[in-house]
C-alpha positions in Angstrom: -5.7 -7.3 8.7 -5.1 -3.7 10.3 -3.6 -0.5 9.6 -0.4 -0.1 10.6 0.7 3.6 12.5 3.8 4.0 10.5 4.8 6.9 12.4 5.9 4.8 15.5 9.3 6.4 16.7 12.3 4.4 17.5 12.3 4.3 21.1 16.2 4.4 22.6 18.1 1.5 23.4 14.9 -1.0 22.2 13.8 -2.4 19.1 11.1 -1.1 17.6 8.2 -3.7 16.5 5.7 -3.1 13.7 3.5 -5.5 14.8 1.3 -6.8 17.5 3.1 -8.8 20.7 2.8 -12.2 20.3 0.1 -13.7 22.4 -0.3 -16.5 24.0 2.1 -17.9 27.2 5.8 -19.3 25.8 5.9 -22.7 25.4 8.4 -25.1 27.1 12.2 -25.3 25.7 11.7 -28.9 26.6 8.8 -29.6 24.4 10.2 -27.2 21.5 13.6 -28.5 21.7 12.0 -32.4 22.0 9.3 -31.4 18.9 11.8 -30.2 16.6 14.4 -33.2 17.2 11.0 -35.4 16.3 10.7 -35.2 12.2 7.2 -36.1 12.1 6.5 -33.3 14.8 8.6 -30.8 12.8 6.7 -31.1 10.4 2.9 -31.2 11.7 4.5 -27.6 13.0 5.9 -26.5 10.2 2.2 -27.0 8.0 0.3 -25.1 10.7 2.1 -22.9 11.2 0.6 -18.8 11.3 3.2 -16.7 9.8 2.7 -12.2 11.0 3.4 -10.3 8.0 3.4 -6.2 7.3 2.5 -6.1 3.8 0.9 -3.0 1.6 -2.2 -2.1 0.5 -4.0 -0.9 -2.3 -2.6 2.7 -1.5 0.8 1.8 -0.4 0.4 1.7 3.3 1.5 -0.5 5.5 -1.0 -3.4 6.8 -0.4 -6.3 9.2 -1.4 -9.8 8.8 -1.7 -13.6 9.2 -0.7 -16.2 6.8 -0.6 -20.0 6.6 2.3 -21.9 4.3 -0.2 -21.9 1.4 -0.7 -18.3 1.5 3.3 -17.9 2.3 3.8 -19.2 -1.3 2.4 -16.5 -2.8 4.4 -14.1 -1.1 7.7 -12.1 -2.7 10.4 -10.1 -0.7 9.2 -7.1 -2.5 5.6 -7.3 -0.6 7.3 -8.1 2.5 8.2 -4.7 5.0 10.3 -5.2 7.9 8.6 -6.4 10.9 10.9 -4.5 13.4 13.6 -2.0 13.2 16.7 -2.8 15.2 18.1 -1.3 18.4 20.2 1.4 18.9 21.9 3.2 21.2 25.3 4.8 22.8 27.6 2.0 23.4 26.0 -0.8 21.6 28.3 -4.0 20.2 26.0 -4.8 16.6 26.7 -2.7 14.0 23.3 -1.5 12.9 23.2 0.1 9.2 20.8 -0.1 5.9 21.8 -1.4 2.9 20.7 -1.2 -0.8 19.0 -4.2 -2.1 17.7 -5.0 -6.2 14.1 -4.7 -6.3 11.4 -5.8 -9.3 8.4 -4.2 -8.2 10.4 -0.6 -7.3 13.6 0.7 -8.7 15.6 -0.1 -5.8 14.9 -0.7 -1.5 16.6 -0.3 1.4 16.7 -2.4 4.3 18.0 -3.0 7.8 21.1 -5.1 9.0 20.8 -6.0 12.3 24.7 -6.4 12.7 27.6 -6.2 10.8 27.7 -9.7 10.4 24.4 -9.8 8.7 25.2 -6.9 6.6 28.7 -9.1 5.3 26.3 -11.8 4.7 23.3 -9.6 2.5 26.9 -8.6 0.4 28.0 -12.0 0.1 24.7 -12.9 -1.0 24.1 -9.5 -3.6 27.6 -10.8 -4.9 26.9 -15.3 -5.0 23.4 -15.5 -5.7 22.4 -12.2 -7.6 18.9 -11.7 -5.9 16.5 -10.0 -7.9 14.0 -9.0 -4.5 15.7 -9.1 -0.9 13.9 -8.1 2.3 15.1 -8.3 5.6 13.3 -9.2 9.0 10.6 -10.5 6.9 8.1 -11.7 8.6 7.4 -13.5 12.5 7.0 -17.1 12.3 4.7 -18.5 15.1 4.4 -22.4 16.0 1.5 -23.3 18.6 2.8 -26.6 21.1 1.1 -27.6 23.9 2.8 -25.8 26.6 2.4 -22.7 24.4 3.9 -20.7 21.3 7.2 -20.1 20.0 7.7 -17.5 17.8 11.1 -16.5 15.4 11.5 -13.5 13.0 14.3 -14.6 10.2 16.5 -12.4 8.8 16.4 -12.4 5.3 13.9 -13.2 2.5 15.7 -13.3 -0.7 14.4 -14.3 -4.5 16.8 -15.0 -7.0 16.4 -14.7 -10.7 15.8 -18.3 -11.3 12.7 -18.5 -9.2 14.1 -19.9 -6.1 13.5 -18.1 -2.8 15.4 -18.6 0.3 15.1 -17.9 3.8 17.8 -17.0 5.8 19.1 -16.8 9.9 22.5 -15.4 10.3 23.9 -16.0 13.6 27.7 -16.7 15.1 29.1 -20.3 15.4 29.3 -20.4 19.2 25.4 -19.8 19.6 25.1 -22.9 17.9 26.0 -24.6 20.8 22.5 -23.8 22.4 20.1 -26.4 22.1 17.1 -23.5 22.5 18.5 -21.7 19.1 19.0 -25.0 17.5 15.5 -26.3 18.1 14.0 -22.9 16.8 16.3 -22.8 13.5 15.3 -26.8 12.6 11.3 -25.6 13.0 12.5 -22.8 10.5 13.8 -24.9 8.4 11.2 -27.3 8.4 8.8 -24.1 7.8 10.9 -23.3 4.6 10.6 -26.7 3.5 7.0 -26.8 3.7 6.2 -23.3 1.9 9.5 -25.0 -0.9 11.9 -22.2 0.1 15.4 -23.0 0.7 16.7 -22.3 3.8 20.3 -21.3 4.5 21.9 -20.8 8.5 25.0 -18.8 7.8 28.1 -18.3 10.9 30.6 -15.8 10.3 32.3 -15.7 7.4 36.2 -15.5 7.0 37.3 -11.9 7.9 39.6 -11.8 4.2 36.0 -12.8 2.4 34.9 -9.6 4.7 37.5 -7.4 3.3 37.2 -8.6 -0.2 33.4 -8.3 -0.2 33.0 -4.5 1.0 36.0 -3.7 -1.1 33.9 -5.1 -4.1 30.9 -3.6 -2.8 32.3 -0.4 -2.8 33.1 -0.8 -6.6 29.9 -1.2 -7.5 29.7 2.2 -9.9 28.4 3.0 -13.0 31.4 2.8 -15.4 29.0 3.4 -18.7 30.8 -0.1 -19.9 28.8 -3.1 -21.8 29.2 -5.0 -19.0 27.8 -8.5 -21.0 30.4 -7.2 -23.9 33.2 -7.5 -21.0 32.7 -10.3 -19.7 32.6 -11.7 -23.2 35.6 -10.4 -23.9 37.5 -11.8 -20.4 35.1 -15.5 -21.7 36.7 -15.5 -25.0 40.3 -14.9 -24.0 42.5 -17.3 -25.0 44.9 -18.8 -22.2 44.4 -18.0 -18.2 43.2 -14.6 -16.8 44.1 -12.9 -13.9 43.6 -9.9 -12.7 46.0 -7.8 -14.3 45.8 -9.1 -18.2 41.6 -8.6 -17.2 42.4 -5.4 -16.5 44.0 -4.5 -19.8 41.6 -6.6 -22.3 39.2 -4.6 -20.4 40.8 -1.2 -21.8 44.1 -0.7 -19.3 45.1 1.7 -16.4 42.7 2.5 -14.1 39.7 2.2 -15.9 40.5 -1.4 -16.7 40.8 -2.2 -13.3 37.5 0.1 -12.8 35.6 -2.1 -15.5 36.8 -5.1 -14.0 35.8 -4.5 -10.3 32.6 -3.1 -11.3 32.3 -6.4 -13.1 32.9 -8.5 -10.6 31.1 -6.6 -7.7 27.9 -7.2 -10.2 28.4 -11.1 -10.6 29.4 -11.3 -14.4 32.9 -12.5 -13.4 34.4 -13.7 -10.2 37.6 -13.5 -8.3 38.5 -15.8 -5.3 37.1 -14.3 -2.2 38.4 -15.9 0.6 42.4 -15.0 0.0 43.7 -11.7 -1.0 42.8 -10.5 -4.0 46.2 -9.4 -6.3 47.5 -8.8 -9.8 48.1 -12.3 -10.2 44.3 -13.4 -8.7 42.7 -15.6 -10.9 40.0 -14.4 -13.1 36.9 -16.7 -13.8 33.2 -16.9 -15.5 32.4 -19.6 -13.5 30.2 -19.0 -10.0 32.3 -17.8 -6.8 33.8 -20.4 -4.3 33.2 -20.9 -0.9 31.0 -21.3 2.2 31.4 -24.7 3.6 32.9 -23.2 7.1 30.0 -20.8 7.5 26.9 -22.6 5.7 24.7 -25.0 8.1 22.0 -27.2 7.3 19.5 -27.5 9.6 
């Protein structure tokens, strides 16, 4: 393991990469594409695989590093630094921004989104999955064939309160079509399956879920309520909820609607994302809906 110079600027127009280049010559698109359509090769792959990770040390700085699928086990988001910042410059298509994530080991941690789609799918999964550690460009996976190496740096690494901990690429349905990106996210997946992480592909999600999620992120405030008391409360009504009665069990005017989007926005109730959201929107304490268009499995 070294030292990492954390002072490296962010060079114009390039991404700018925390760790070492990847050695080695590229190996063949035939043999990667042909190894990971093989199961039994996907996964001699995936268990030797060498992961590159940016991790701290004793005093908080950050240090690069190797590590196999058994040490990968013992890794959390929270340990995890990004292992490159994203491009930007004048003109550029992605929208690049940072986002708040939850955090165990620190109050609270930003991280990079890559695009906008990615930052609409870190929201989606704040709101469905209510992660307790989140990273983002986690880490560089790195698969040794014959021809040469392959390497792949995911996008996020997220740990949800349950103990599960899931991997996921975001990317756009029509890239799908390339047999190159395919190959690389079934040795990913494969990977994830061998250090037990779930792995989710998600394409781009239905631009009404888009609205609906940063309107709900954007209600994500401090309202000084109970919040476990209100959601009791919308439980234990008698008779179907929607938004508007929510709204007034939850103390009427604005600051029911207040209590009742900062409610939702932190997963203690749920509204149905993927059409507008109204007065008459149904009101539920059941998990959120959705994600069979833009969920793949690989």
């Amino acid at each position: 393991m070294r030292k990492l110079d954390s002072s490296v600027p962010h060079r114009l127009g390039r991404r700018t990469s925390f760790i070492p280049p990847l050695e080695g010559k590229p190996a063949s698109w035939a043999e990667v594409i042909d190894a990971a359509a093989d199961t039994a090769r996907r996964a001699a792959l995936a268990e030797s695989l060498i992961a590159t990770t940016l991790t701290a040390d004793a005093e908080g700085h950050p240090v690069v590093g190797t590590a196999d699928t058994a040490a990968l086990k013992r890794l959390t988001p929270d340990q995890l630094f990004a292992v490159r910042r994203p491009v930007s410059h004048k003109g550029m298509k992605n929208y690049v921004s940072r986002a708040a994530v939850p955090s165990e080991q620190h109050e609270a941690r930003a991280v990079w989104c890559e695009s906008f789609n990615e930052l609409s799918h870190l929201r989606d999964l704040l709101l469905t999955v209510l992660p307790t550690q989140v990273t983002t460009q986690p880490l560089r996976l790195e698969w040794v064939l014959a021809s040469g190496v392959r390497s792949h740096v995911p996008d996020f690494l997220v740990r949800c309160a349950d103990g599960r901990t899931i991997l996921v690429d975001v990317t756009t349905s029509s890239k799908l079509d390339d047999p190159r990106l395919r190959a690389i996210l079934q040795l990913t997946g494969a990977t994830a399956e061998a250090v037990g992480w779930d792995y989710q592909v998600r394409t781009e999600l239905p631009p009404q879920r888009v609205r609906n999620l940063n309107f709900l992120h954007a209600s994500r405030h401090d309202t000084r309520q109970d919040r476990p008391s209100g959601a009791r409360q919308l439980r234990q009504a008698r008779g179907t909820v929607d938004v508007q009665r929510a709204s007034v069990l939850l103390g009427g005017g604005a600051q029911g609607y207040l209590r009742l989007w900062d409610l939702v926005s932190n997963g203690l109730v749920h509204v149905p994302l993927d059409s507008a959201i109204d007065l008459d929107s149904s009101v539920a304490t059941v998990g959120p809906t959705g994600g069979a268009v833009w969920l793949h499995a690989f």
